[in-house]
N, C-alpha and C positions, 0 to 999 in steps of 0.2 A: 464513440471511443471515450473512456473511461480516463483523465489526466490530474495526474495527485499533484496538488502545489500546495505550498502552508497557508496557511491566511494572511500572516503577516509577509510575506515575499507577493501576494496577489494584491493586497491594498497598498501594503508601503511603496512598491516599487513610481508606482503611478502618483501617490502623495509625493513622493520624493521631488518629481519632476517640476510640481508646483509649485513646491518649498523654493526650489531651487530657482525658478525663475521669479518668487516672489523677494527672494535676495537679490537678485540682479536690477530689480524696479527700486528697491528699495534704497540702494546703494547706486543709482544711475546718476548720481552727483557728484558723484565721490570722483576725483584728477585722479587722471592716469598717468604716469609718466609716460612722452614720446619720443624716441632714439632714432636717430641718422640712420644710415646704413655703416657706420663704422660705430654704433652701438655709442652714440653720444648723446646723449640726454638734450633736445633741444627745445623743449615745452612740455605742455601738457594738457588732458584734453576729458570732460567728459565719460564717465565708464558707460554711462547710454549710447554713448556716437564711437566707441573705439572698439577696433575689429576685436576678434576673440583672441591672437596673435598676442596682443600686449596685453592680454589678463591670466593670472593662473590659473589654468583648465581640468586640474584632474579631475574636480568633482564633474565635470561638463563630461567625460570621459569615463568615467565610474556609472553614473547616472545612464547614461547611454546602454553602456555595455548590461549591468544589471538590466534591464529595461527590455533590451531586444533577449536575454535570457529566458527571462519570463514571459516576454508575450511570443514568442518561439514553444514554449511548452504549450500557452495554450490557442497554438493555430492561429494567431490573430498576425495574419502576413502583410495584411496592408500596413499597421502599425509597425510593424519589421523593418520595412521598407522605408516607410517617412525617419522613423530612426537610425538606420544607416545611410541613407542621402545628408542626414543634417553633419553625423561623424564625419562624411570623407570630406565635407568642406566649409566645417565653422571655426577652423582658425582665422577665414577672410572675411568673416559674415560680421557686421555690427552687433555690440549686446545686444540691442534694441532686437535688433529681430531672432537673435536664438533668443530672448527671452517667450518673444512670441509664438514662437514655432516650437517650443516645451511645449506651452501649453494647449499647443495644436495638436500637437502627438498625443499629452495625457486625454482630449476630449475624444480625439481617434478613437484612441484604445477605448476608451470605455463608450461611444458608439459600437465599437466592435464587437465590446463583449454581451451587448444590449440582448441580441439573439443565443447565448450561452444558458443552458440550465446549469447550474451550482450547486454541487453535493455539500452539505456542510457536513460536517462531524464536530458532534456537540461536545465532546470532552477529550482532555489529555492523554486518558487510558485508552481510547476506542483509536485516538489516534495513532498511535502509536502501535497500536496492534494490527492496522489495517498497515502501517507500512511495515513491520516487521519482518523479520528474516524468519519463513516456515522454518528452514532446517536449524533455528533457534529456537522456535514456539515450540516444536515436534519434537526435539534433538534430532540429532545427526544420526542416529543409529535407524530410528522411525523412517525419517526422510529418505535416509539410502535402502533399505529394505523393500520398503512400499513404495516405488517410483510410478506401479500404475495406480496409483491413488493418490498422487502432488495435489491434481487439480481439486479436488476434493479439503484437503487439507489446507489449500491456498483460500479457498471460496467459502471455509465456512470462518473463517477468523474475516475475510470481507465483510459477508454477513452478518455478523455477529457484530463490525463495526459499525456497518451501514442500519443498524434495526432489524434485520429481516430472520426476526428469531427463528421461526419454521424452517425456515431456506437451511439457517444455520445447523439447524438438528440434522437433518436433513443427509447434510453433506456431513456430518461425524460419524452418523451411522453408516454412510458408505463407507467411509477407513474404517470403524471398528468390524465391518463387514470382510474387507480386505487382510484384517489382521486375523478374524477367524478362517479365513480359507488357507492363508498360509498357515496358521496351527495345525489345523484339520491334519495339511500336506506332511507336516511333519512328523506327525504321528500316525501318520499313515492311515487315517482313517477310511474306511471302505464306504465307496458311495462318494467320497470326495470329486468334486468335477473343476478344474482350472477353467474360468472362464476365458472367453477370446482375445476378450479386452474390457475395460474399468467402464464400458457404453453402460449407461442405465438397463438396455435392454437385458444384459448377463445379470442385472442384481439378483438376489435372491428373496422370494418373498417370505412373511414372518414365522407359517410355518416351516420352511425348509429352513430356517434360521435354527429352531427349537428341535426338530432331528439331527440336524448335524449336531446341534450343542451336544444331545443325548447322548450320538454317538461316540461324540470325544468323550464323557463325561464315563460311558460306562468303558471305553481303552483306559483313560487312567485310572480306575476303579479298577483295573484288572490285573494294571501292573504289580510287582513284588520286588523293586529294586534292591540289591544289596551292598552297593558300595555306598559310602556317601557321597562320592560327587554324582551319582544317581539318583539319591534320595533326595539333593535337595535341585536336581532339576526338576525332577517329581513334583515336591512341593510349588517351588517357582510356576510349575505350569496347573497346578489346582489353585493356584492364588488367579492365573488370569482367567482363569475360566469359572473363576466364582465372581469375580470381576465385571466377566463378560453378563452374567446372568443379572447385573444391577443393571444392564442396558437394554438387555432384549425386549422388556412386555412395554416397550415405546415405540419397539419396530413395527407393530400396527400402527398406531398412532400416525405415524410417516406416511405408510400408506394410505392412510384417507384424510388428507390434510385439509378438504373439504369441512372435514366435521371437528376439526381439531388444530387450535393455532396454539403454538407453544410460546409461554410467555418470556420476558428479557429474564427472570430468574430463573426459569427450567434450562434457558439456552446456556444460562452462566453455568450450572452443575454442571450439563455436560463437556463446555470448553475446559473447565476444572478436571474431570473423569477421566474423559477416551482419551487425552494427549497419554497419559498414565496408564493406561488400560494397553496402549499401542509399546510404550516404553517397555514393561510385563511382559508382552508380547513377544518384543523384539530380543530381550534374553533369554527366549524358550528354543527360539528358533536355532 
């Protein structure tokens, strides 16, 4: 399982715990004031030896709560566990030992995470794209049109975060693939086939890619619109399929990825292209 968390909410949260207990060592000298049971001030004692009860706790409370957030996101339950035992009863517990017991939690956790592999993503852009809202990458118009091609559209801006520039091609040219079969449909091209479903197995391969092109290619060649709001759907739809033809001679390429890896700059053209290629698209429709 795949679990997105920032960098800085995965290391702070745990630094936090240590900060925090390295203040309560630090300051374990410091008088506390101690009150009767009618709240009257009758000494004073130690912040090392005085329950948690006569200390201000929110950060002990904040700290916590953040804490079991994140180690909740990532699986690590025993860590969960030692951090909600210490919540439901360190208003009674001495500093001395919540101090200790921070830092038994923060060694937990990070025993815990010891058996964890950790995806990093090296830059602000790729972050940011990997958690991104598709039907904001895509628009809204692309996203609701092409619903049997989400996955596709989700998995290659992944990829594209994660390095895997091939992957990434990969998966655009199944959406620009999906945005030709609905053009085709619209224009009613003969020979057109709706596949069953967006499985690999239905794609098409590169020459059944460049027939169908043709044949849309010679339907709009054929038409003779006469209104303008016909002539410039006309146009609009010779714009994406002049579009389409700056994609297609990579559609081999996909198919034999054996002999052909596409580099971080070739994968960037086409995250630039097919989103635009699919928007084109989705006004012809």
């Amino acid at each position: 399982m795949l679990i997105t968390i920032g960098a800085g909410e995965f290391l702070g949260v745990t630094n936090y715990l240590h900060d925090l207990s390295g203040i309560m060592e630090r300051d374990k000298d410091k008088p506390v004031p101690v009150a009767d049971a009618n709240g009257k001030i009758i000494g004073a004692m130690r912040l090392w030896d005085a329950p948690c009860k006569h200390v201000a706790d929110p950060s002990i409370t904040e700290a916590m709560e953040n804490f079991i957030a994140s180690a909740e996101k990532l699986n690590a339950y025993v860590s969960v566990i030692a951090a909600q035992a210490l919540m439901h009863n360190y208003h009674e517990i001495p500093v001395s030992r919540i101090a200790h017991q921070l830092e038994d939690i923060a060694l937990t956790h990070v025993r815990e995470l010891s058996n964890r592999n950790i995806l990093f993503i090296d830059t602000l852009e790729k972050s940011r794209l990997y958690e991104q809202d598709p039907s904001e990458f895509w628009s809204q118009a692309v996203w609701d049109q092409f619903g049997d091609y989400r996955h596709d559209m989700v998995e290659s801006m992944r990829c594209f975060a994660l390095d895997r520039h091939t992957a990434c091609v990969y998966h655009l040219l199944q959406v620009v693939e999906g945005g030709l079969r609905e053009f085709a449909r619209k224009i009613q091209v003969s020979g057109y086939k709706k596949p069953r479903s967006a499985r690999r197995s239905n794609y098409m391969n590169a020459l059944e890619w460049s027939a169908l092109a043709q044949k849309m290619s010679d339907k709009l060649a054929s038409q003779r619109p006469k209104s303008k709001t016909s002539k410039t759907r006309l146009r609009d739809r010779r714009t994406a399929l002049d579009r389409f033809e700056n994609l297609r001679e990579n559609r081999n390429r996909v198919s034999h990825p054996d002999e052909t890896e596409f580099t971080e700059q070739e994968a960037k053209e086409f995250m630039d292209h097919v989103p635009g290629f699919m928007c084109q698209v989705a006004r012809c429709l």
